[in-house]
C-alpha positions in Angstrom: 0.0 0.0 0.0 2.7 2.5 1.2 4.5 2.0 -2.1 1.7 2.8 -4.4 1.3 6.1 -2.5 4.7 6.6 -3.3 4.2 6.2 -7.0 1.2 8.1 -7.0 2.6 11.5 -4.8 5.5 11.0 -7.6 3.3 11.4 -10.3 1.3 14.2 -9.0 4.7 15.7 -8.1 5.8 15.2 -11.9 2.6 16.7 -13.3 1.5 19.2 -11.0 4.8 20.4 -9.4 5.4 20.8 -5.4 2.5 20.7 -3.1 2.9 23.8 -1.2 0.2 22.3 2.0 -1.4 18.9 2.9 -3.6 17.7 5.4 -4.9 14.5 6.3 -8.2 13.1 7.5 -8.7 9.6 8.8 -12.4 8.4 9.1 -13.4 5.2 11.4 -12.5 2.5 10.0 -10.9 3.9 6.6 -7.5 4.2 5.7 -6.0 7.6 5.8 -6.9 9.9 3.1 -4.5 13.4 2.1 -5.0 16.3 0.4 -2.1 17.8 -1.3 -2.7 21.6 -2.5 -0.8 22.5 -5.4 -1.3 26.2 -6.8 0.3 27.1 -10.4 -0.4 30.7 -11.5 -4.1 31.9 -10.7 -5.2 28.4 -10.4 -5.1 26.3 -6.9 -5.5 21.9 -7.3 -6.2 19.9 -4.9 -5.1 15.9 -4.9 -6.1 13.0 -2.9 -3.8 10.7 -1.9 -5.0 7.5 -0.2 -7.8 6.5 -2.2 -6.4 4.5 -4.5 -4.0 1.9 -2.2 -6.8 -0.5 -1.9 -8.7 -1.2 -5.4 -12.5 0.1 -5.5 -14.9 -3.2 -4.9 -18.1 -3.6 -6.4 -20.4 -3.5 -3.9 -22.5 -6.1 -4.9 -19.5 -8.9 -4.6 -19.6 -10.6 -1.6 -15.6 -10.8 -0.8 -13.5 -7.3 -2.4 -10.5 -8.4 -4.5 -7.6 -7.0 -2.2 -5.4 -6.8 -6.1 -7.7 -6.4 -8.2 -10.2 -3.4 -9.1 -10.3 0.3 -10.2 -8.3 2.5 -8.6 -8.2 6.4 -8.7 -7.2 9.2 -6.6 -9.3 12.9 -7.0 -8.3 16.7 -8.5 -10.3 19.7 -7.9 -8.6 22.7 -9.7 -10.0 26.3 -8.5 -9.2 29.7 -9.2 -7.2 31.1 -6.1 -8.2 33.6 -4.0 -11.7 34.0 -5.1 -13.6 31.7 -2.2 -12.4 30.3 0.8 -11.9 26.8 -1.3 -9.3 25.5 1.1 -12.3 24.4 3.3 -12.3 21.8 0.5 -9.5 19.2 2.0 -12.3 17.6 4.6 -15.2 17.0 1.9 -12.6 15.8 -0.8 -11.5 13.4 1.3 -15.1 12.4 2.2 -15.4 11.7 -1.6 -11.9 9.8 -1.4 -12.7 7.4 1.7 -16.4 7.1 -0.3 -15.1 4.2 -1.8 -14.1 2.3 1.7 -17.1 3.4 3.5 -20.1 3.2 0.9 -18.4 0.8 -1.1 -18.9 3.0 -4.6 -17.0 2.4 -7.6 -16.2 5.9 -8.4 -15.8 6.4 -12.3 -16.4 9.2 -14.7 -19.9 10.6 -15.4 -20.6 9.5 -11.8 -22.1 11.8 -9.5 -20.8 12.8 -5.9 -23.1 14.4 -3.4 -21.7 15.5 0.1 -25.0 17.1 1.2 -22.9 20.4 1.9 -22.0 23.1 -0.2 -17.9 22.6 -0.9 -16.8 25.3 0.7 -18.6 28.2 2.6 -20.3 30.6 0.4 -20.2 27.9 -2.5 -22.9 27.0 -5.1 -22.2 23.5 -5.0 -22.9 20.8 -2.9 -22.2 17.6 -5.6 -19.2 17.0 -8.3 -19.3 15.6 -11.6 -16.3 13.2 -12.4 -14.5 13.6 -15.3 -12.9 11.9 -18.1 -9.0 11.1 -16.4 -5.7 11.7 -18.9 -5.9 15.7 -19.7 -3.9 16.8 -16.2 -2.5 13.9 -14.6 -1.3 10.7 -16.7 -2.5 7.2 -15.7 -0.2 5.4 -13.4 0.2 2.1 -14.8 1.2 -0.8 -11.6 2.3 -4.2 -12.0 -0.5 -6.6 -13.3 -2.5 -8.1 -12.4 -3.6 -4.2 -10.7 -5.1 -1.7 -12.4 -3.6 1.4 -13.0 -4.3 4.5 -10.9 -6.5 7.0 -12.6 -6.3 10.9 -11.6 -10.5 12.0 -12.1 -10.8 15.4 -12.7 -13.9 16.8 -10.5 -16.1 19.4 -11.8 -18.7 21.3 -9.3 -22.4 21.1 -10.3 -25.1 23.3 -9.0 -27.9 22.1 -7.4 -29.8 22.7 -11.1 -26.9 21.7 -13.1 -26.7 18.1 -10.8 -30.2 17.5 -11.2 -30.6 18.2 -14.9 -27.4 15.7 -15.4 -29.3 13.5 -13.6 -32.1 13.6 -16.1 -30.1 14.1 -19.4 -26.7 12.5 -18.4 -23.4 13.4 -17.5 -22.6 13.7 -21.8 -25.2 16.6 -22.3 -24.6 18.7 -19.2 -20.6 19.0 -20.1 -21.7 19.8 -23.5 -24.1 22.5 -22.4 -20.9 23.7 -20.0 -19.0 23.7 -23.3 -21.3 25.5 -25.7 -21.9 28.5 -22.6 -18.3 28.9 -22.2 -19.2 28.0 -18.7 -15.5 28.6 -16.2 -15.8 25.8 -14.4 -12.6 27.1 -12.2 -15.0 29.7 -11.0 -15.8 28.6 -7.7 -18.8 31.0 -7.6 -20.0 30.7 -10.9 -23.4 30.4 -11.6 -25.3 27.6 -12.9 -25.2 27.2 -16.6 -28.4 27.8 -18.3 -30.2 24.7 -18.7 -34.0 24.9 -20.5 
């Protein structure tokens, strides 16, 4: 376990540069989860780190693979110092331990709710995940595991969360697309949806 963390802090390290703050969380019964903050120019990401030492299960399988399985860590990238987004590190790791504690198989077009809006003063209470590749590379491990996938999270409005439930993860980040919505704008508004 402590070895893939290794790899995977390299990798984030290699794309994103040097974390300039972490902080961990450890929830009962999970293994710990950290948040590394990386800021490059006007833009702040934040990593997990922790979620992918132990492959996602499929909750319906009566015994989890300890080798095999999905594995992924999260990224959040913000504009700095337009929020208080730092408030972020507890509820991304929420959605990093969700895998040990609800048993979900996160993956992209899925849709993480924490209840909560993200930070204070944020629209958004739920994430879209993305399509991994663009930010952070794969990190391929020794078969039989599955490589390590870096998901890009995208905050959704309440509207914008429950029209993608309705019309799909596909159309909403089309509709972000075609509104030039700045989904680094941690106040935006929600996109217009009809």
């Amino acid at each position: 376990m402590g070895e893939i963390l290794d790899l995977v802090e390299a990798r984030l390290r290699t794309a994103l540069g040097e974390p300039d703050a972490r902080a961990d969380v450890t929830f009962l019964g999970t293994d710990r989860i950290e948040v590394l903050r990386f800021i490059d120019g006007d833009v702040v990401r934040y990593a997990t780190l922790g979620m992918s030492a132990q492959p996602m299960a499929d909750p319906t399988s009566p015994l989890a693979d300890p080798v095999k399985g999905p594995r992924a860590e999260l990224v959040l990238s913000v504009r700095v110092g337009i929020a208080a987004t730092d408030e972020v590190l507890r509820p991304l790791a929420v959605l990093a331990a969700s895998p040990q504690v609800e048993g979900l198989i996160v993956a992209p077009g899925a849709s993480l709710d924490l209840g909560r809006p993200l930070w204070t003063g944020a629209p958004f209470s739920s994430v879209l995940v993305a399509e991994p590749g663009g930010l952070v590379e794969d990190l391929e491990l020794d078969a039989p595991m599955e490589p390590v996938r870096f998901l890009p999270l995208l905050p959704m409005t309440h509207n914008e969360a429950a029209w993608k439930r309705v019309r799909g993860a596909q159309e909403l980040q089309e509709r972000w697309l075609s509104q030039g919505t700045d989904l680094r704008d941690p106040l935006r508004a929600s996109v217009a949806l009809d």
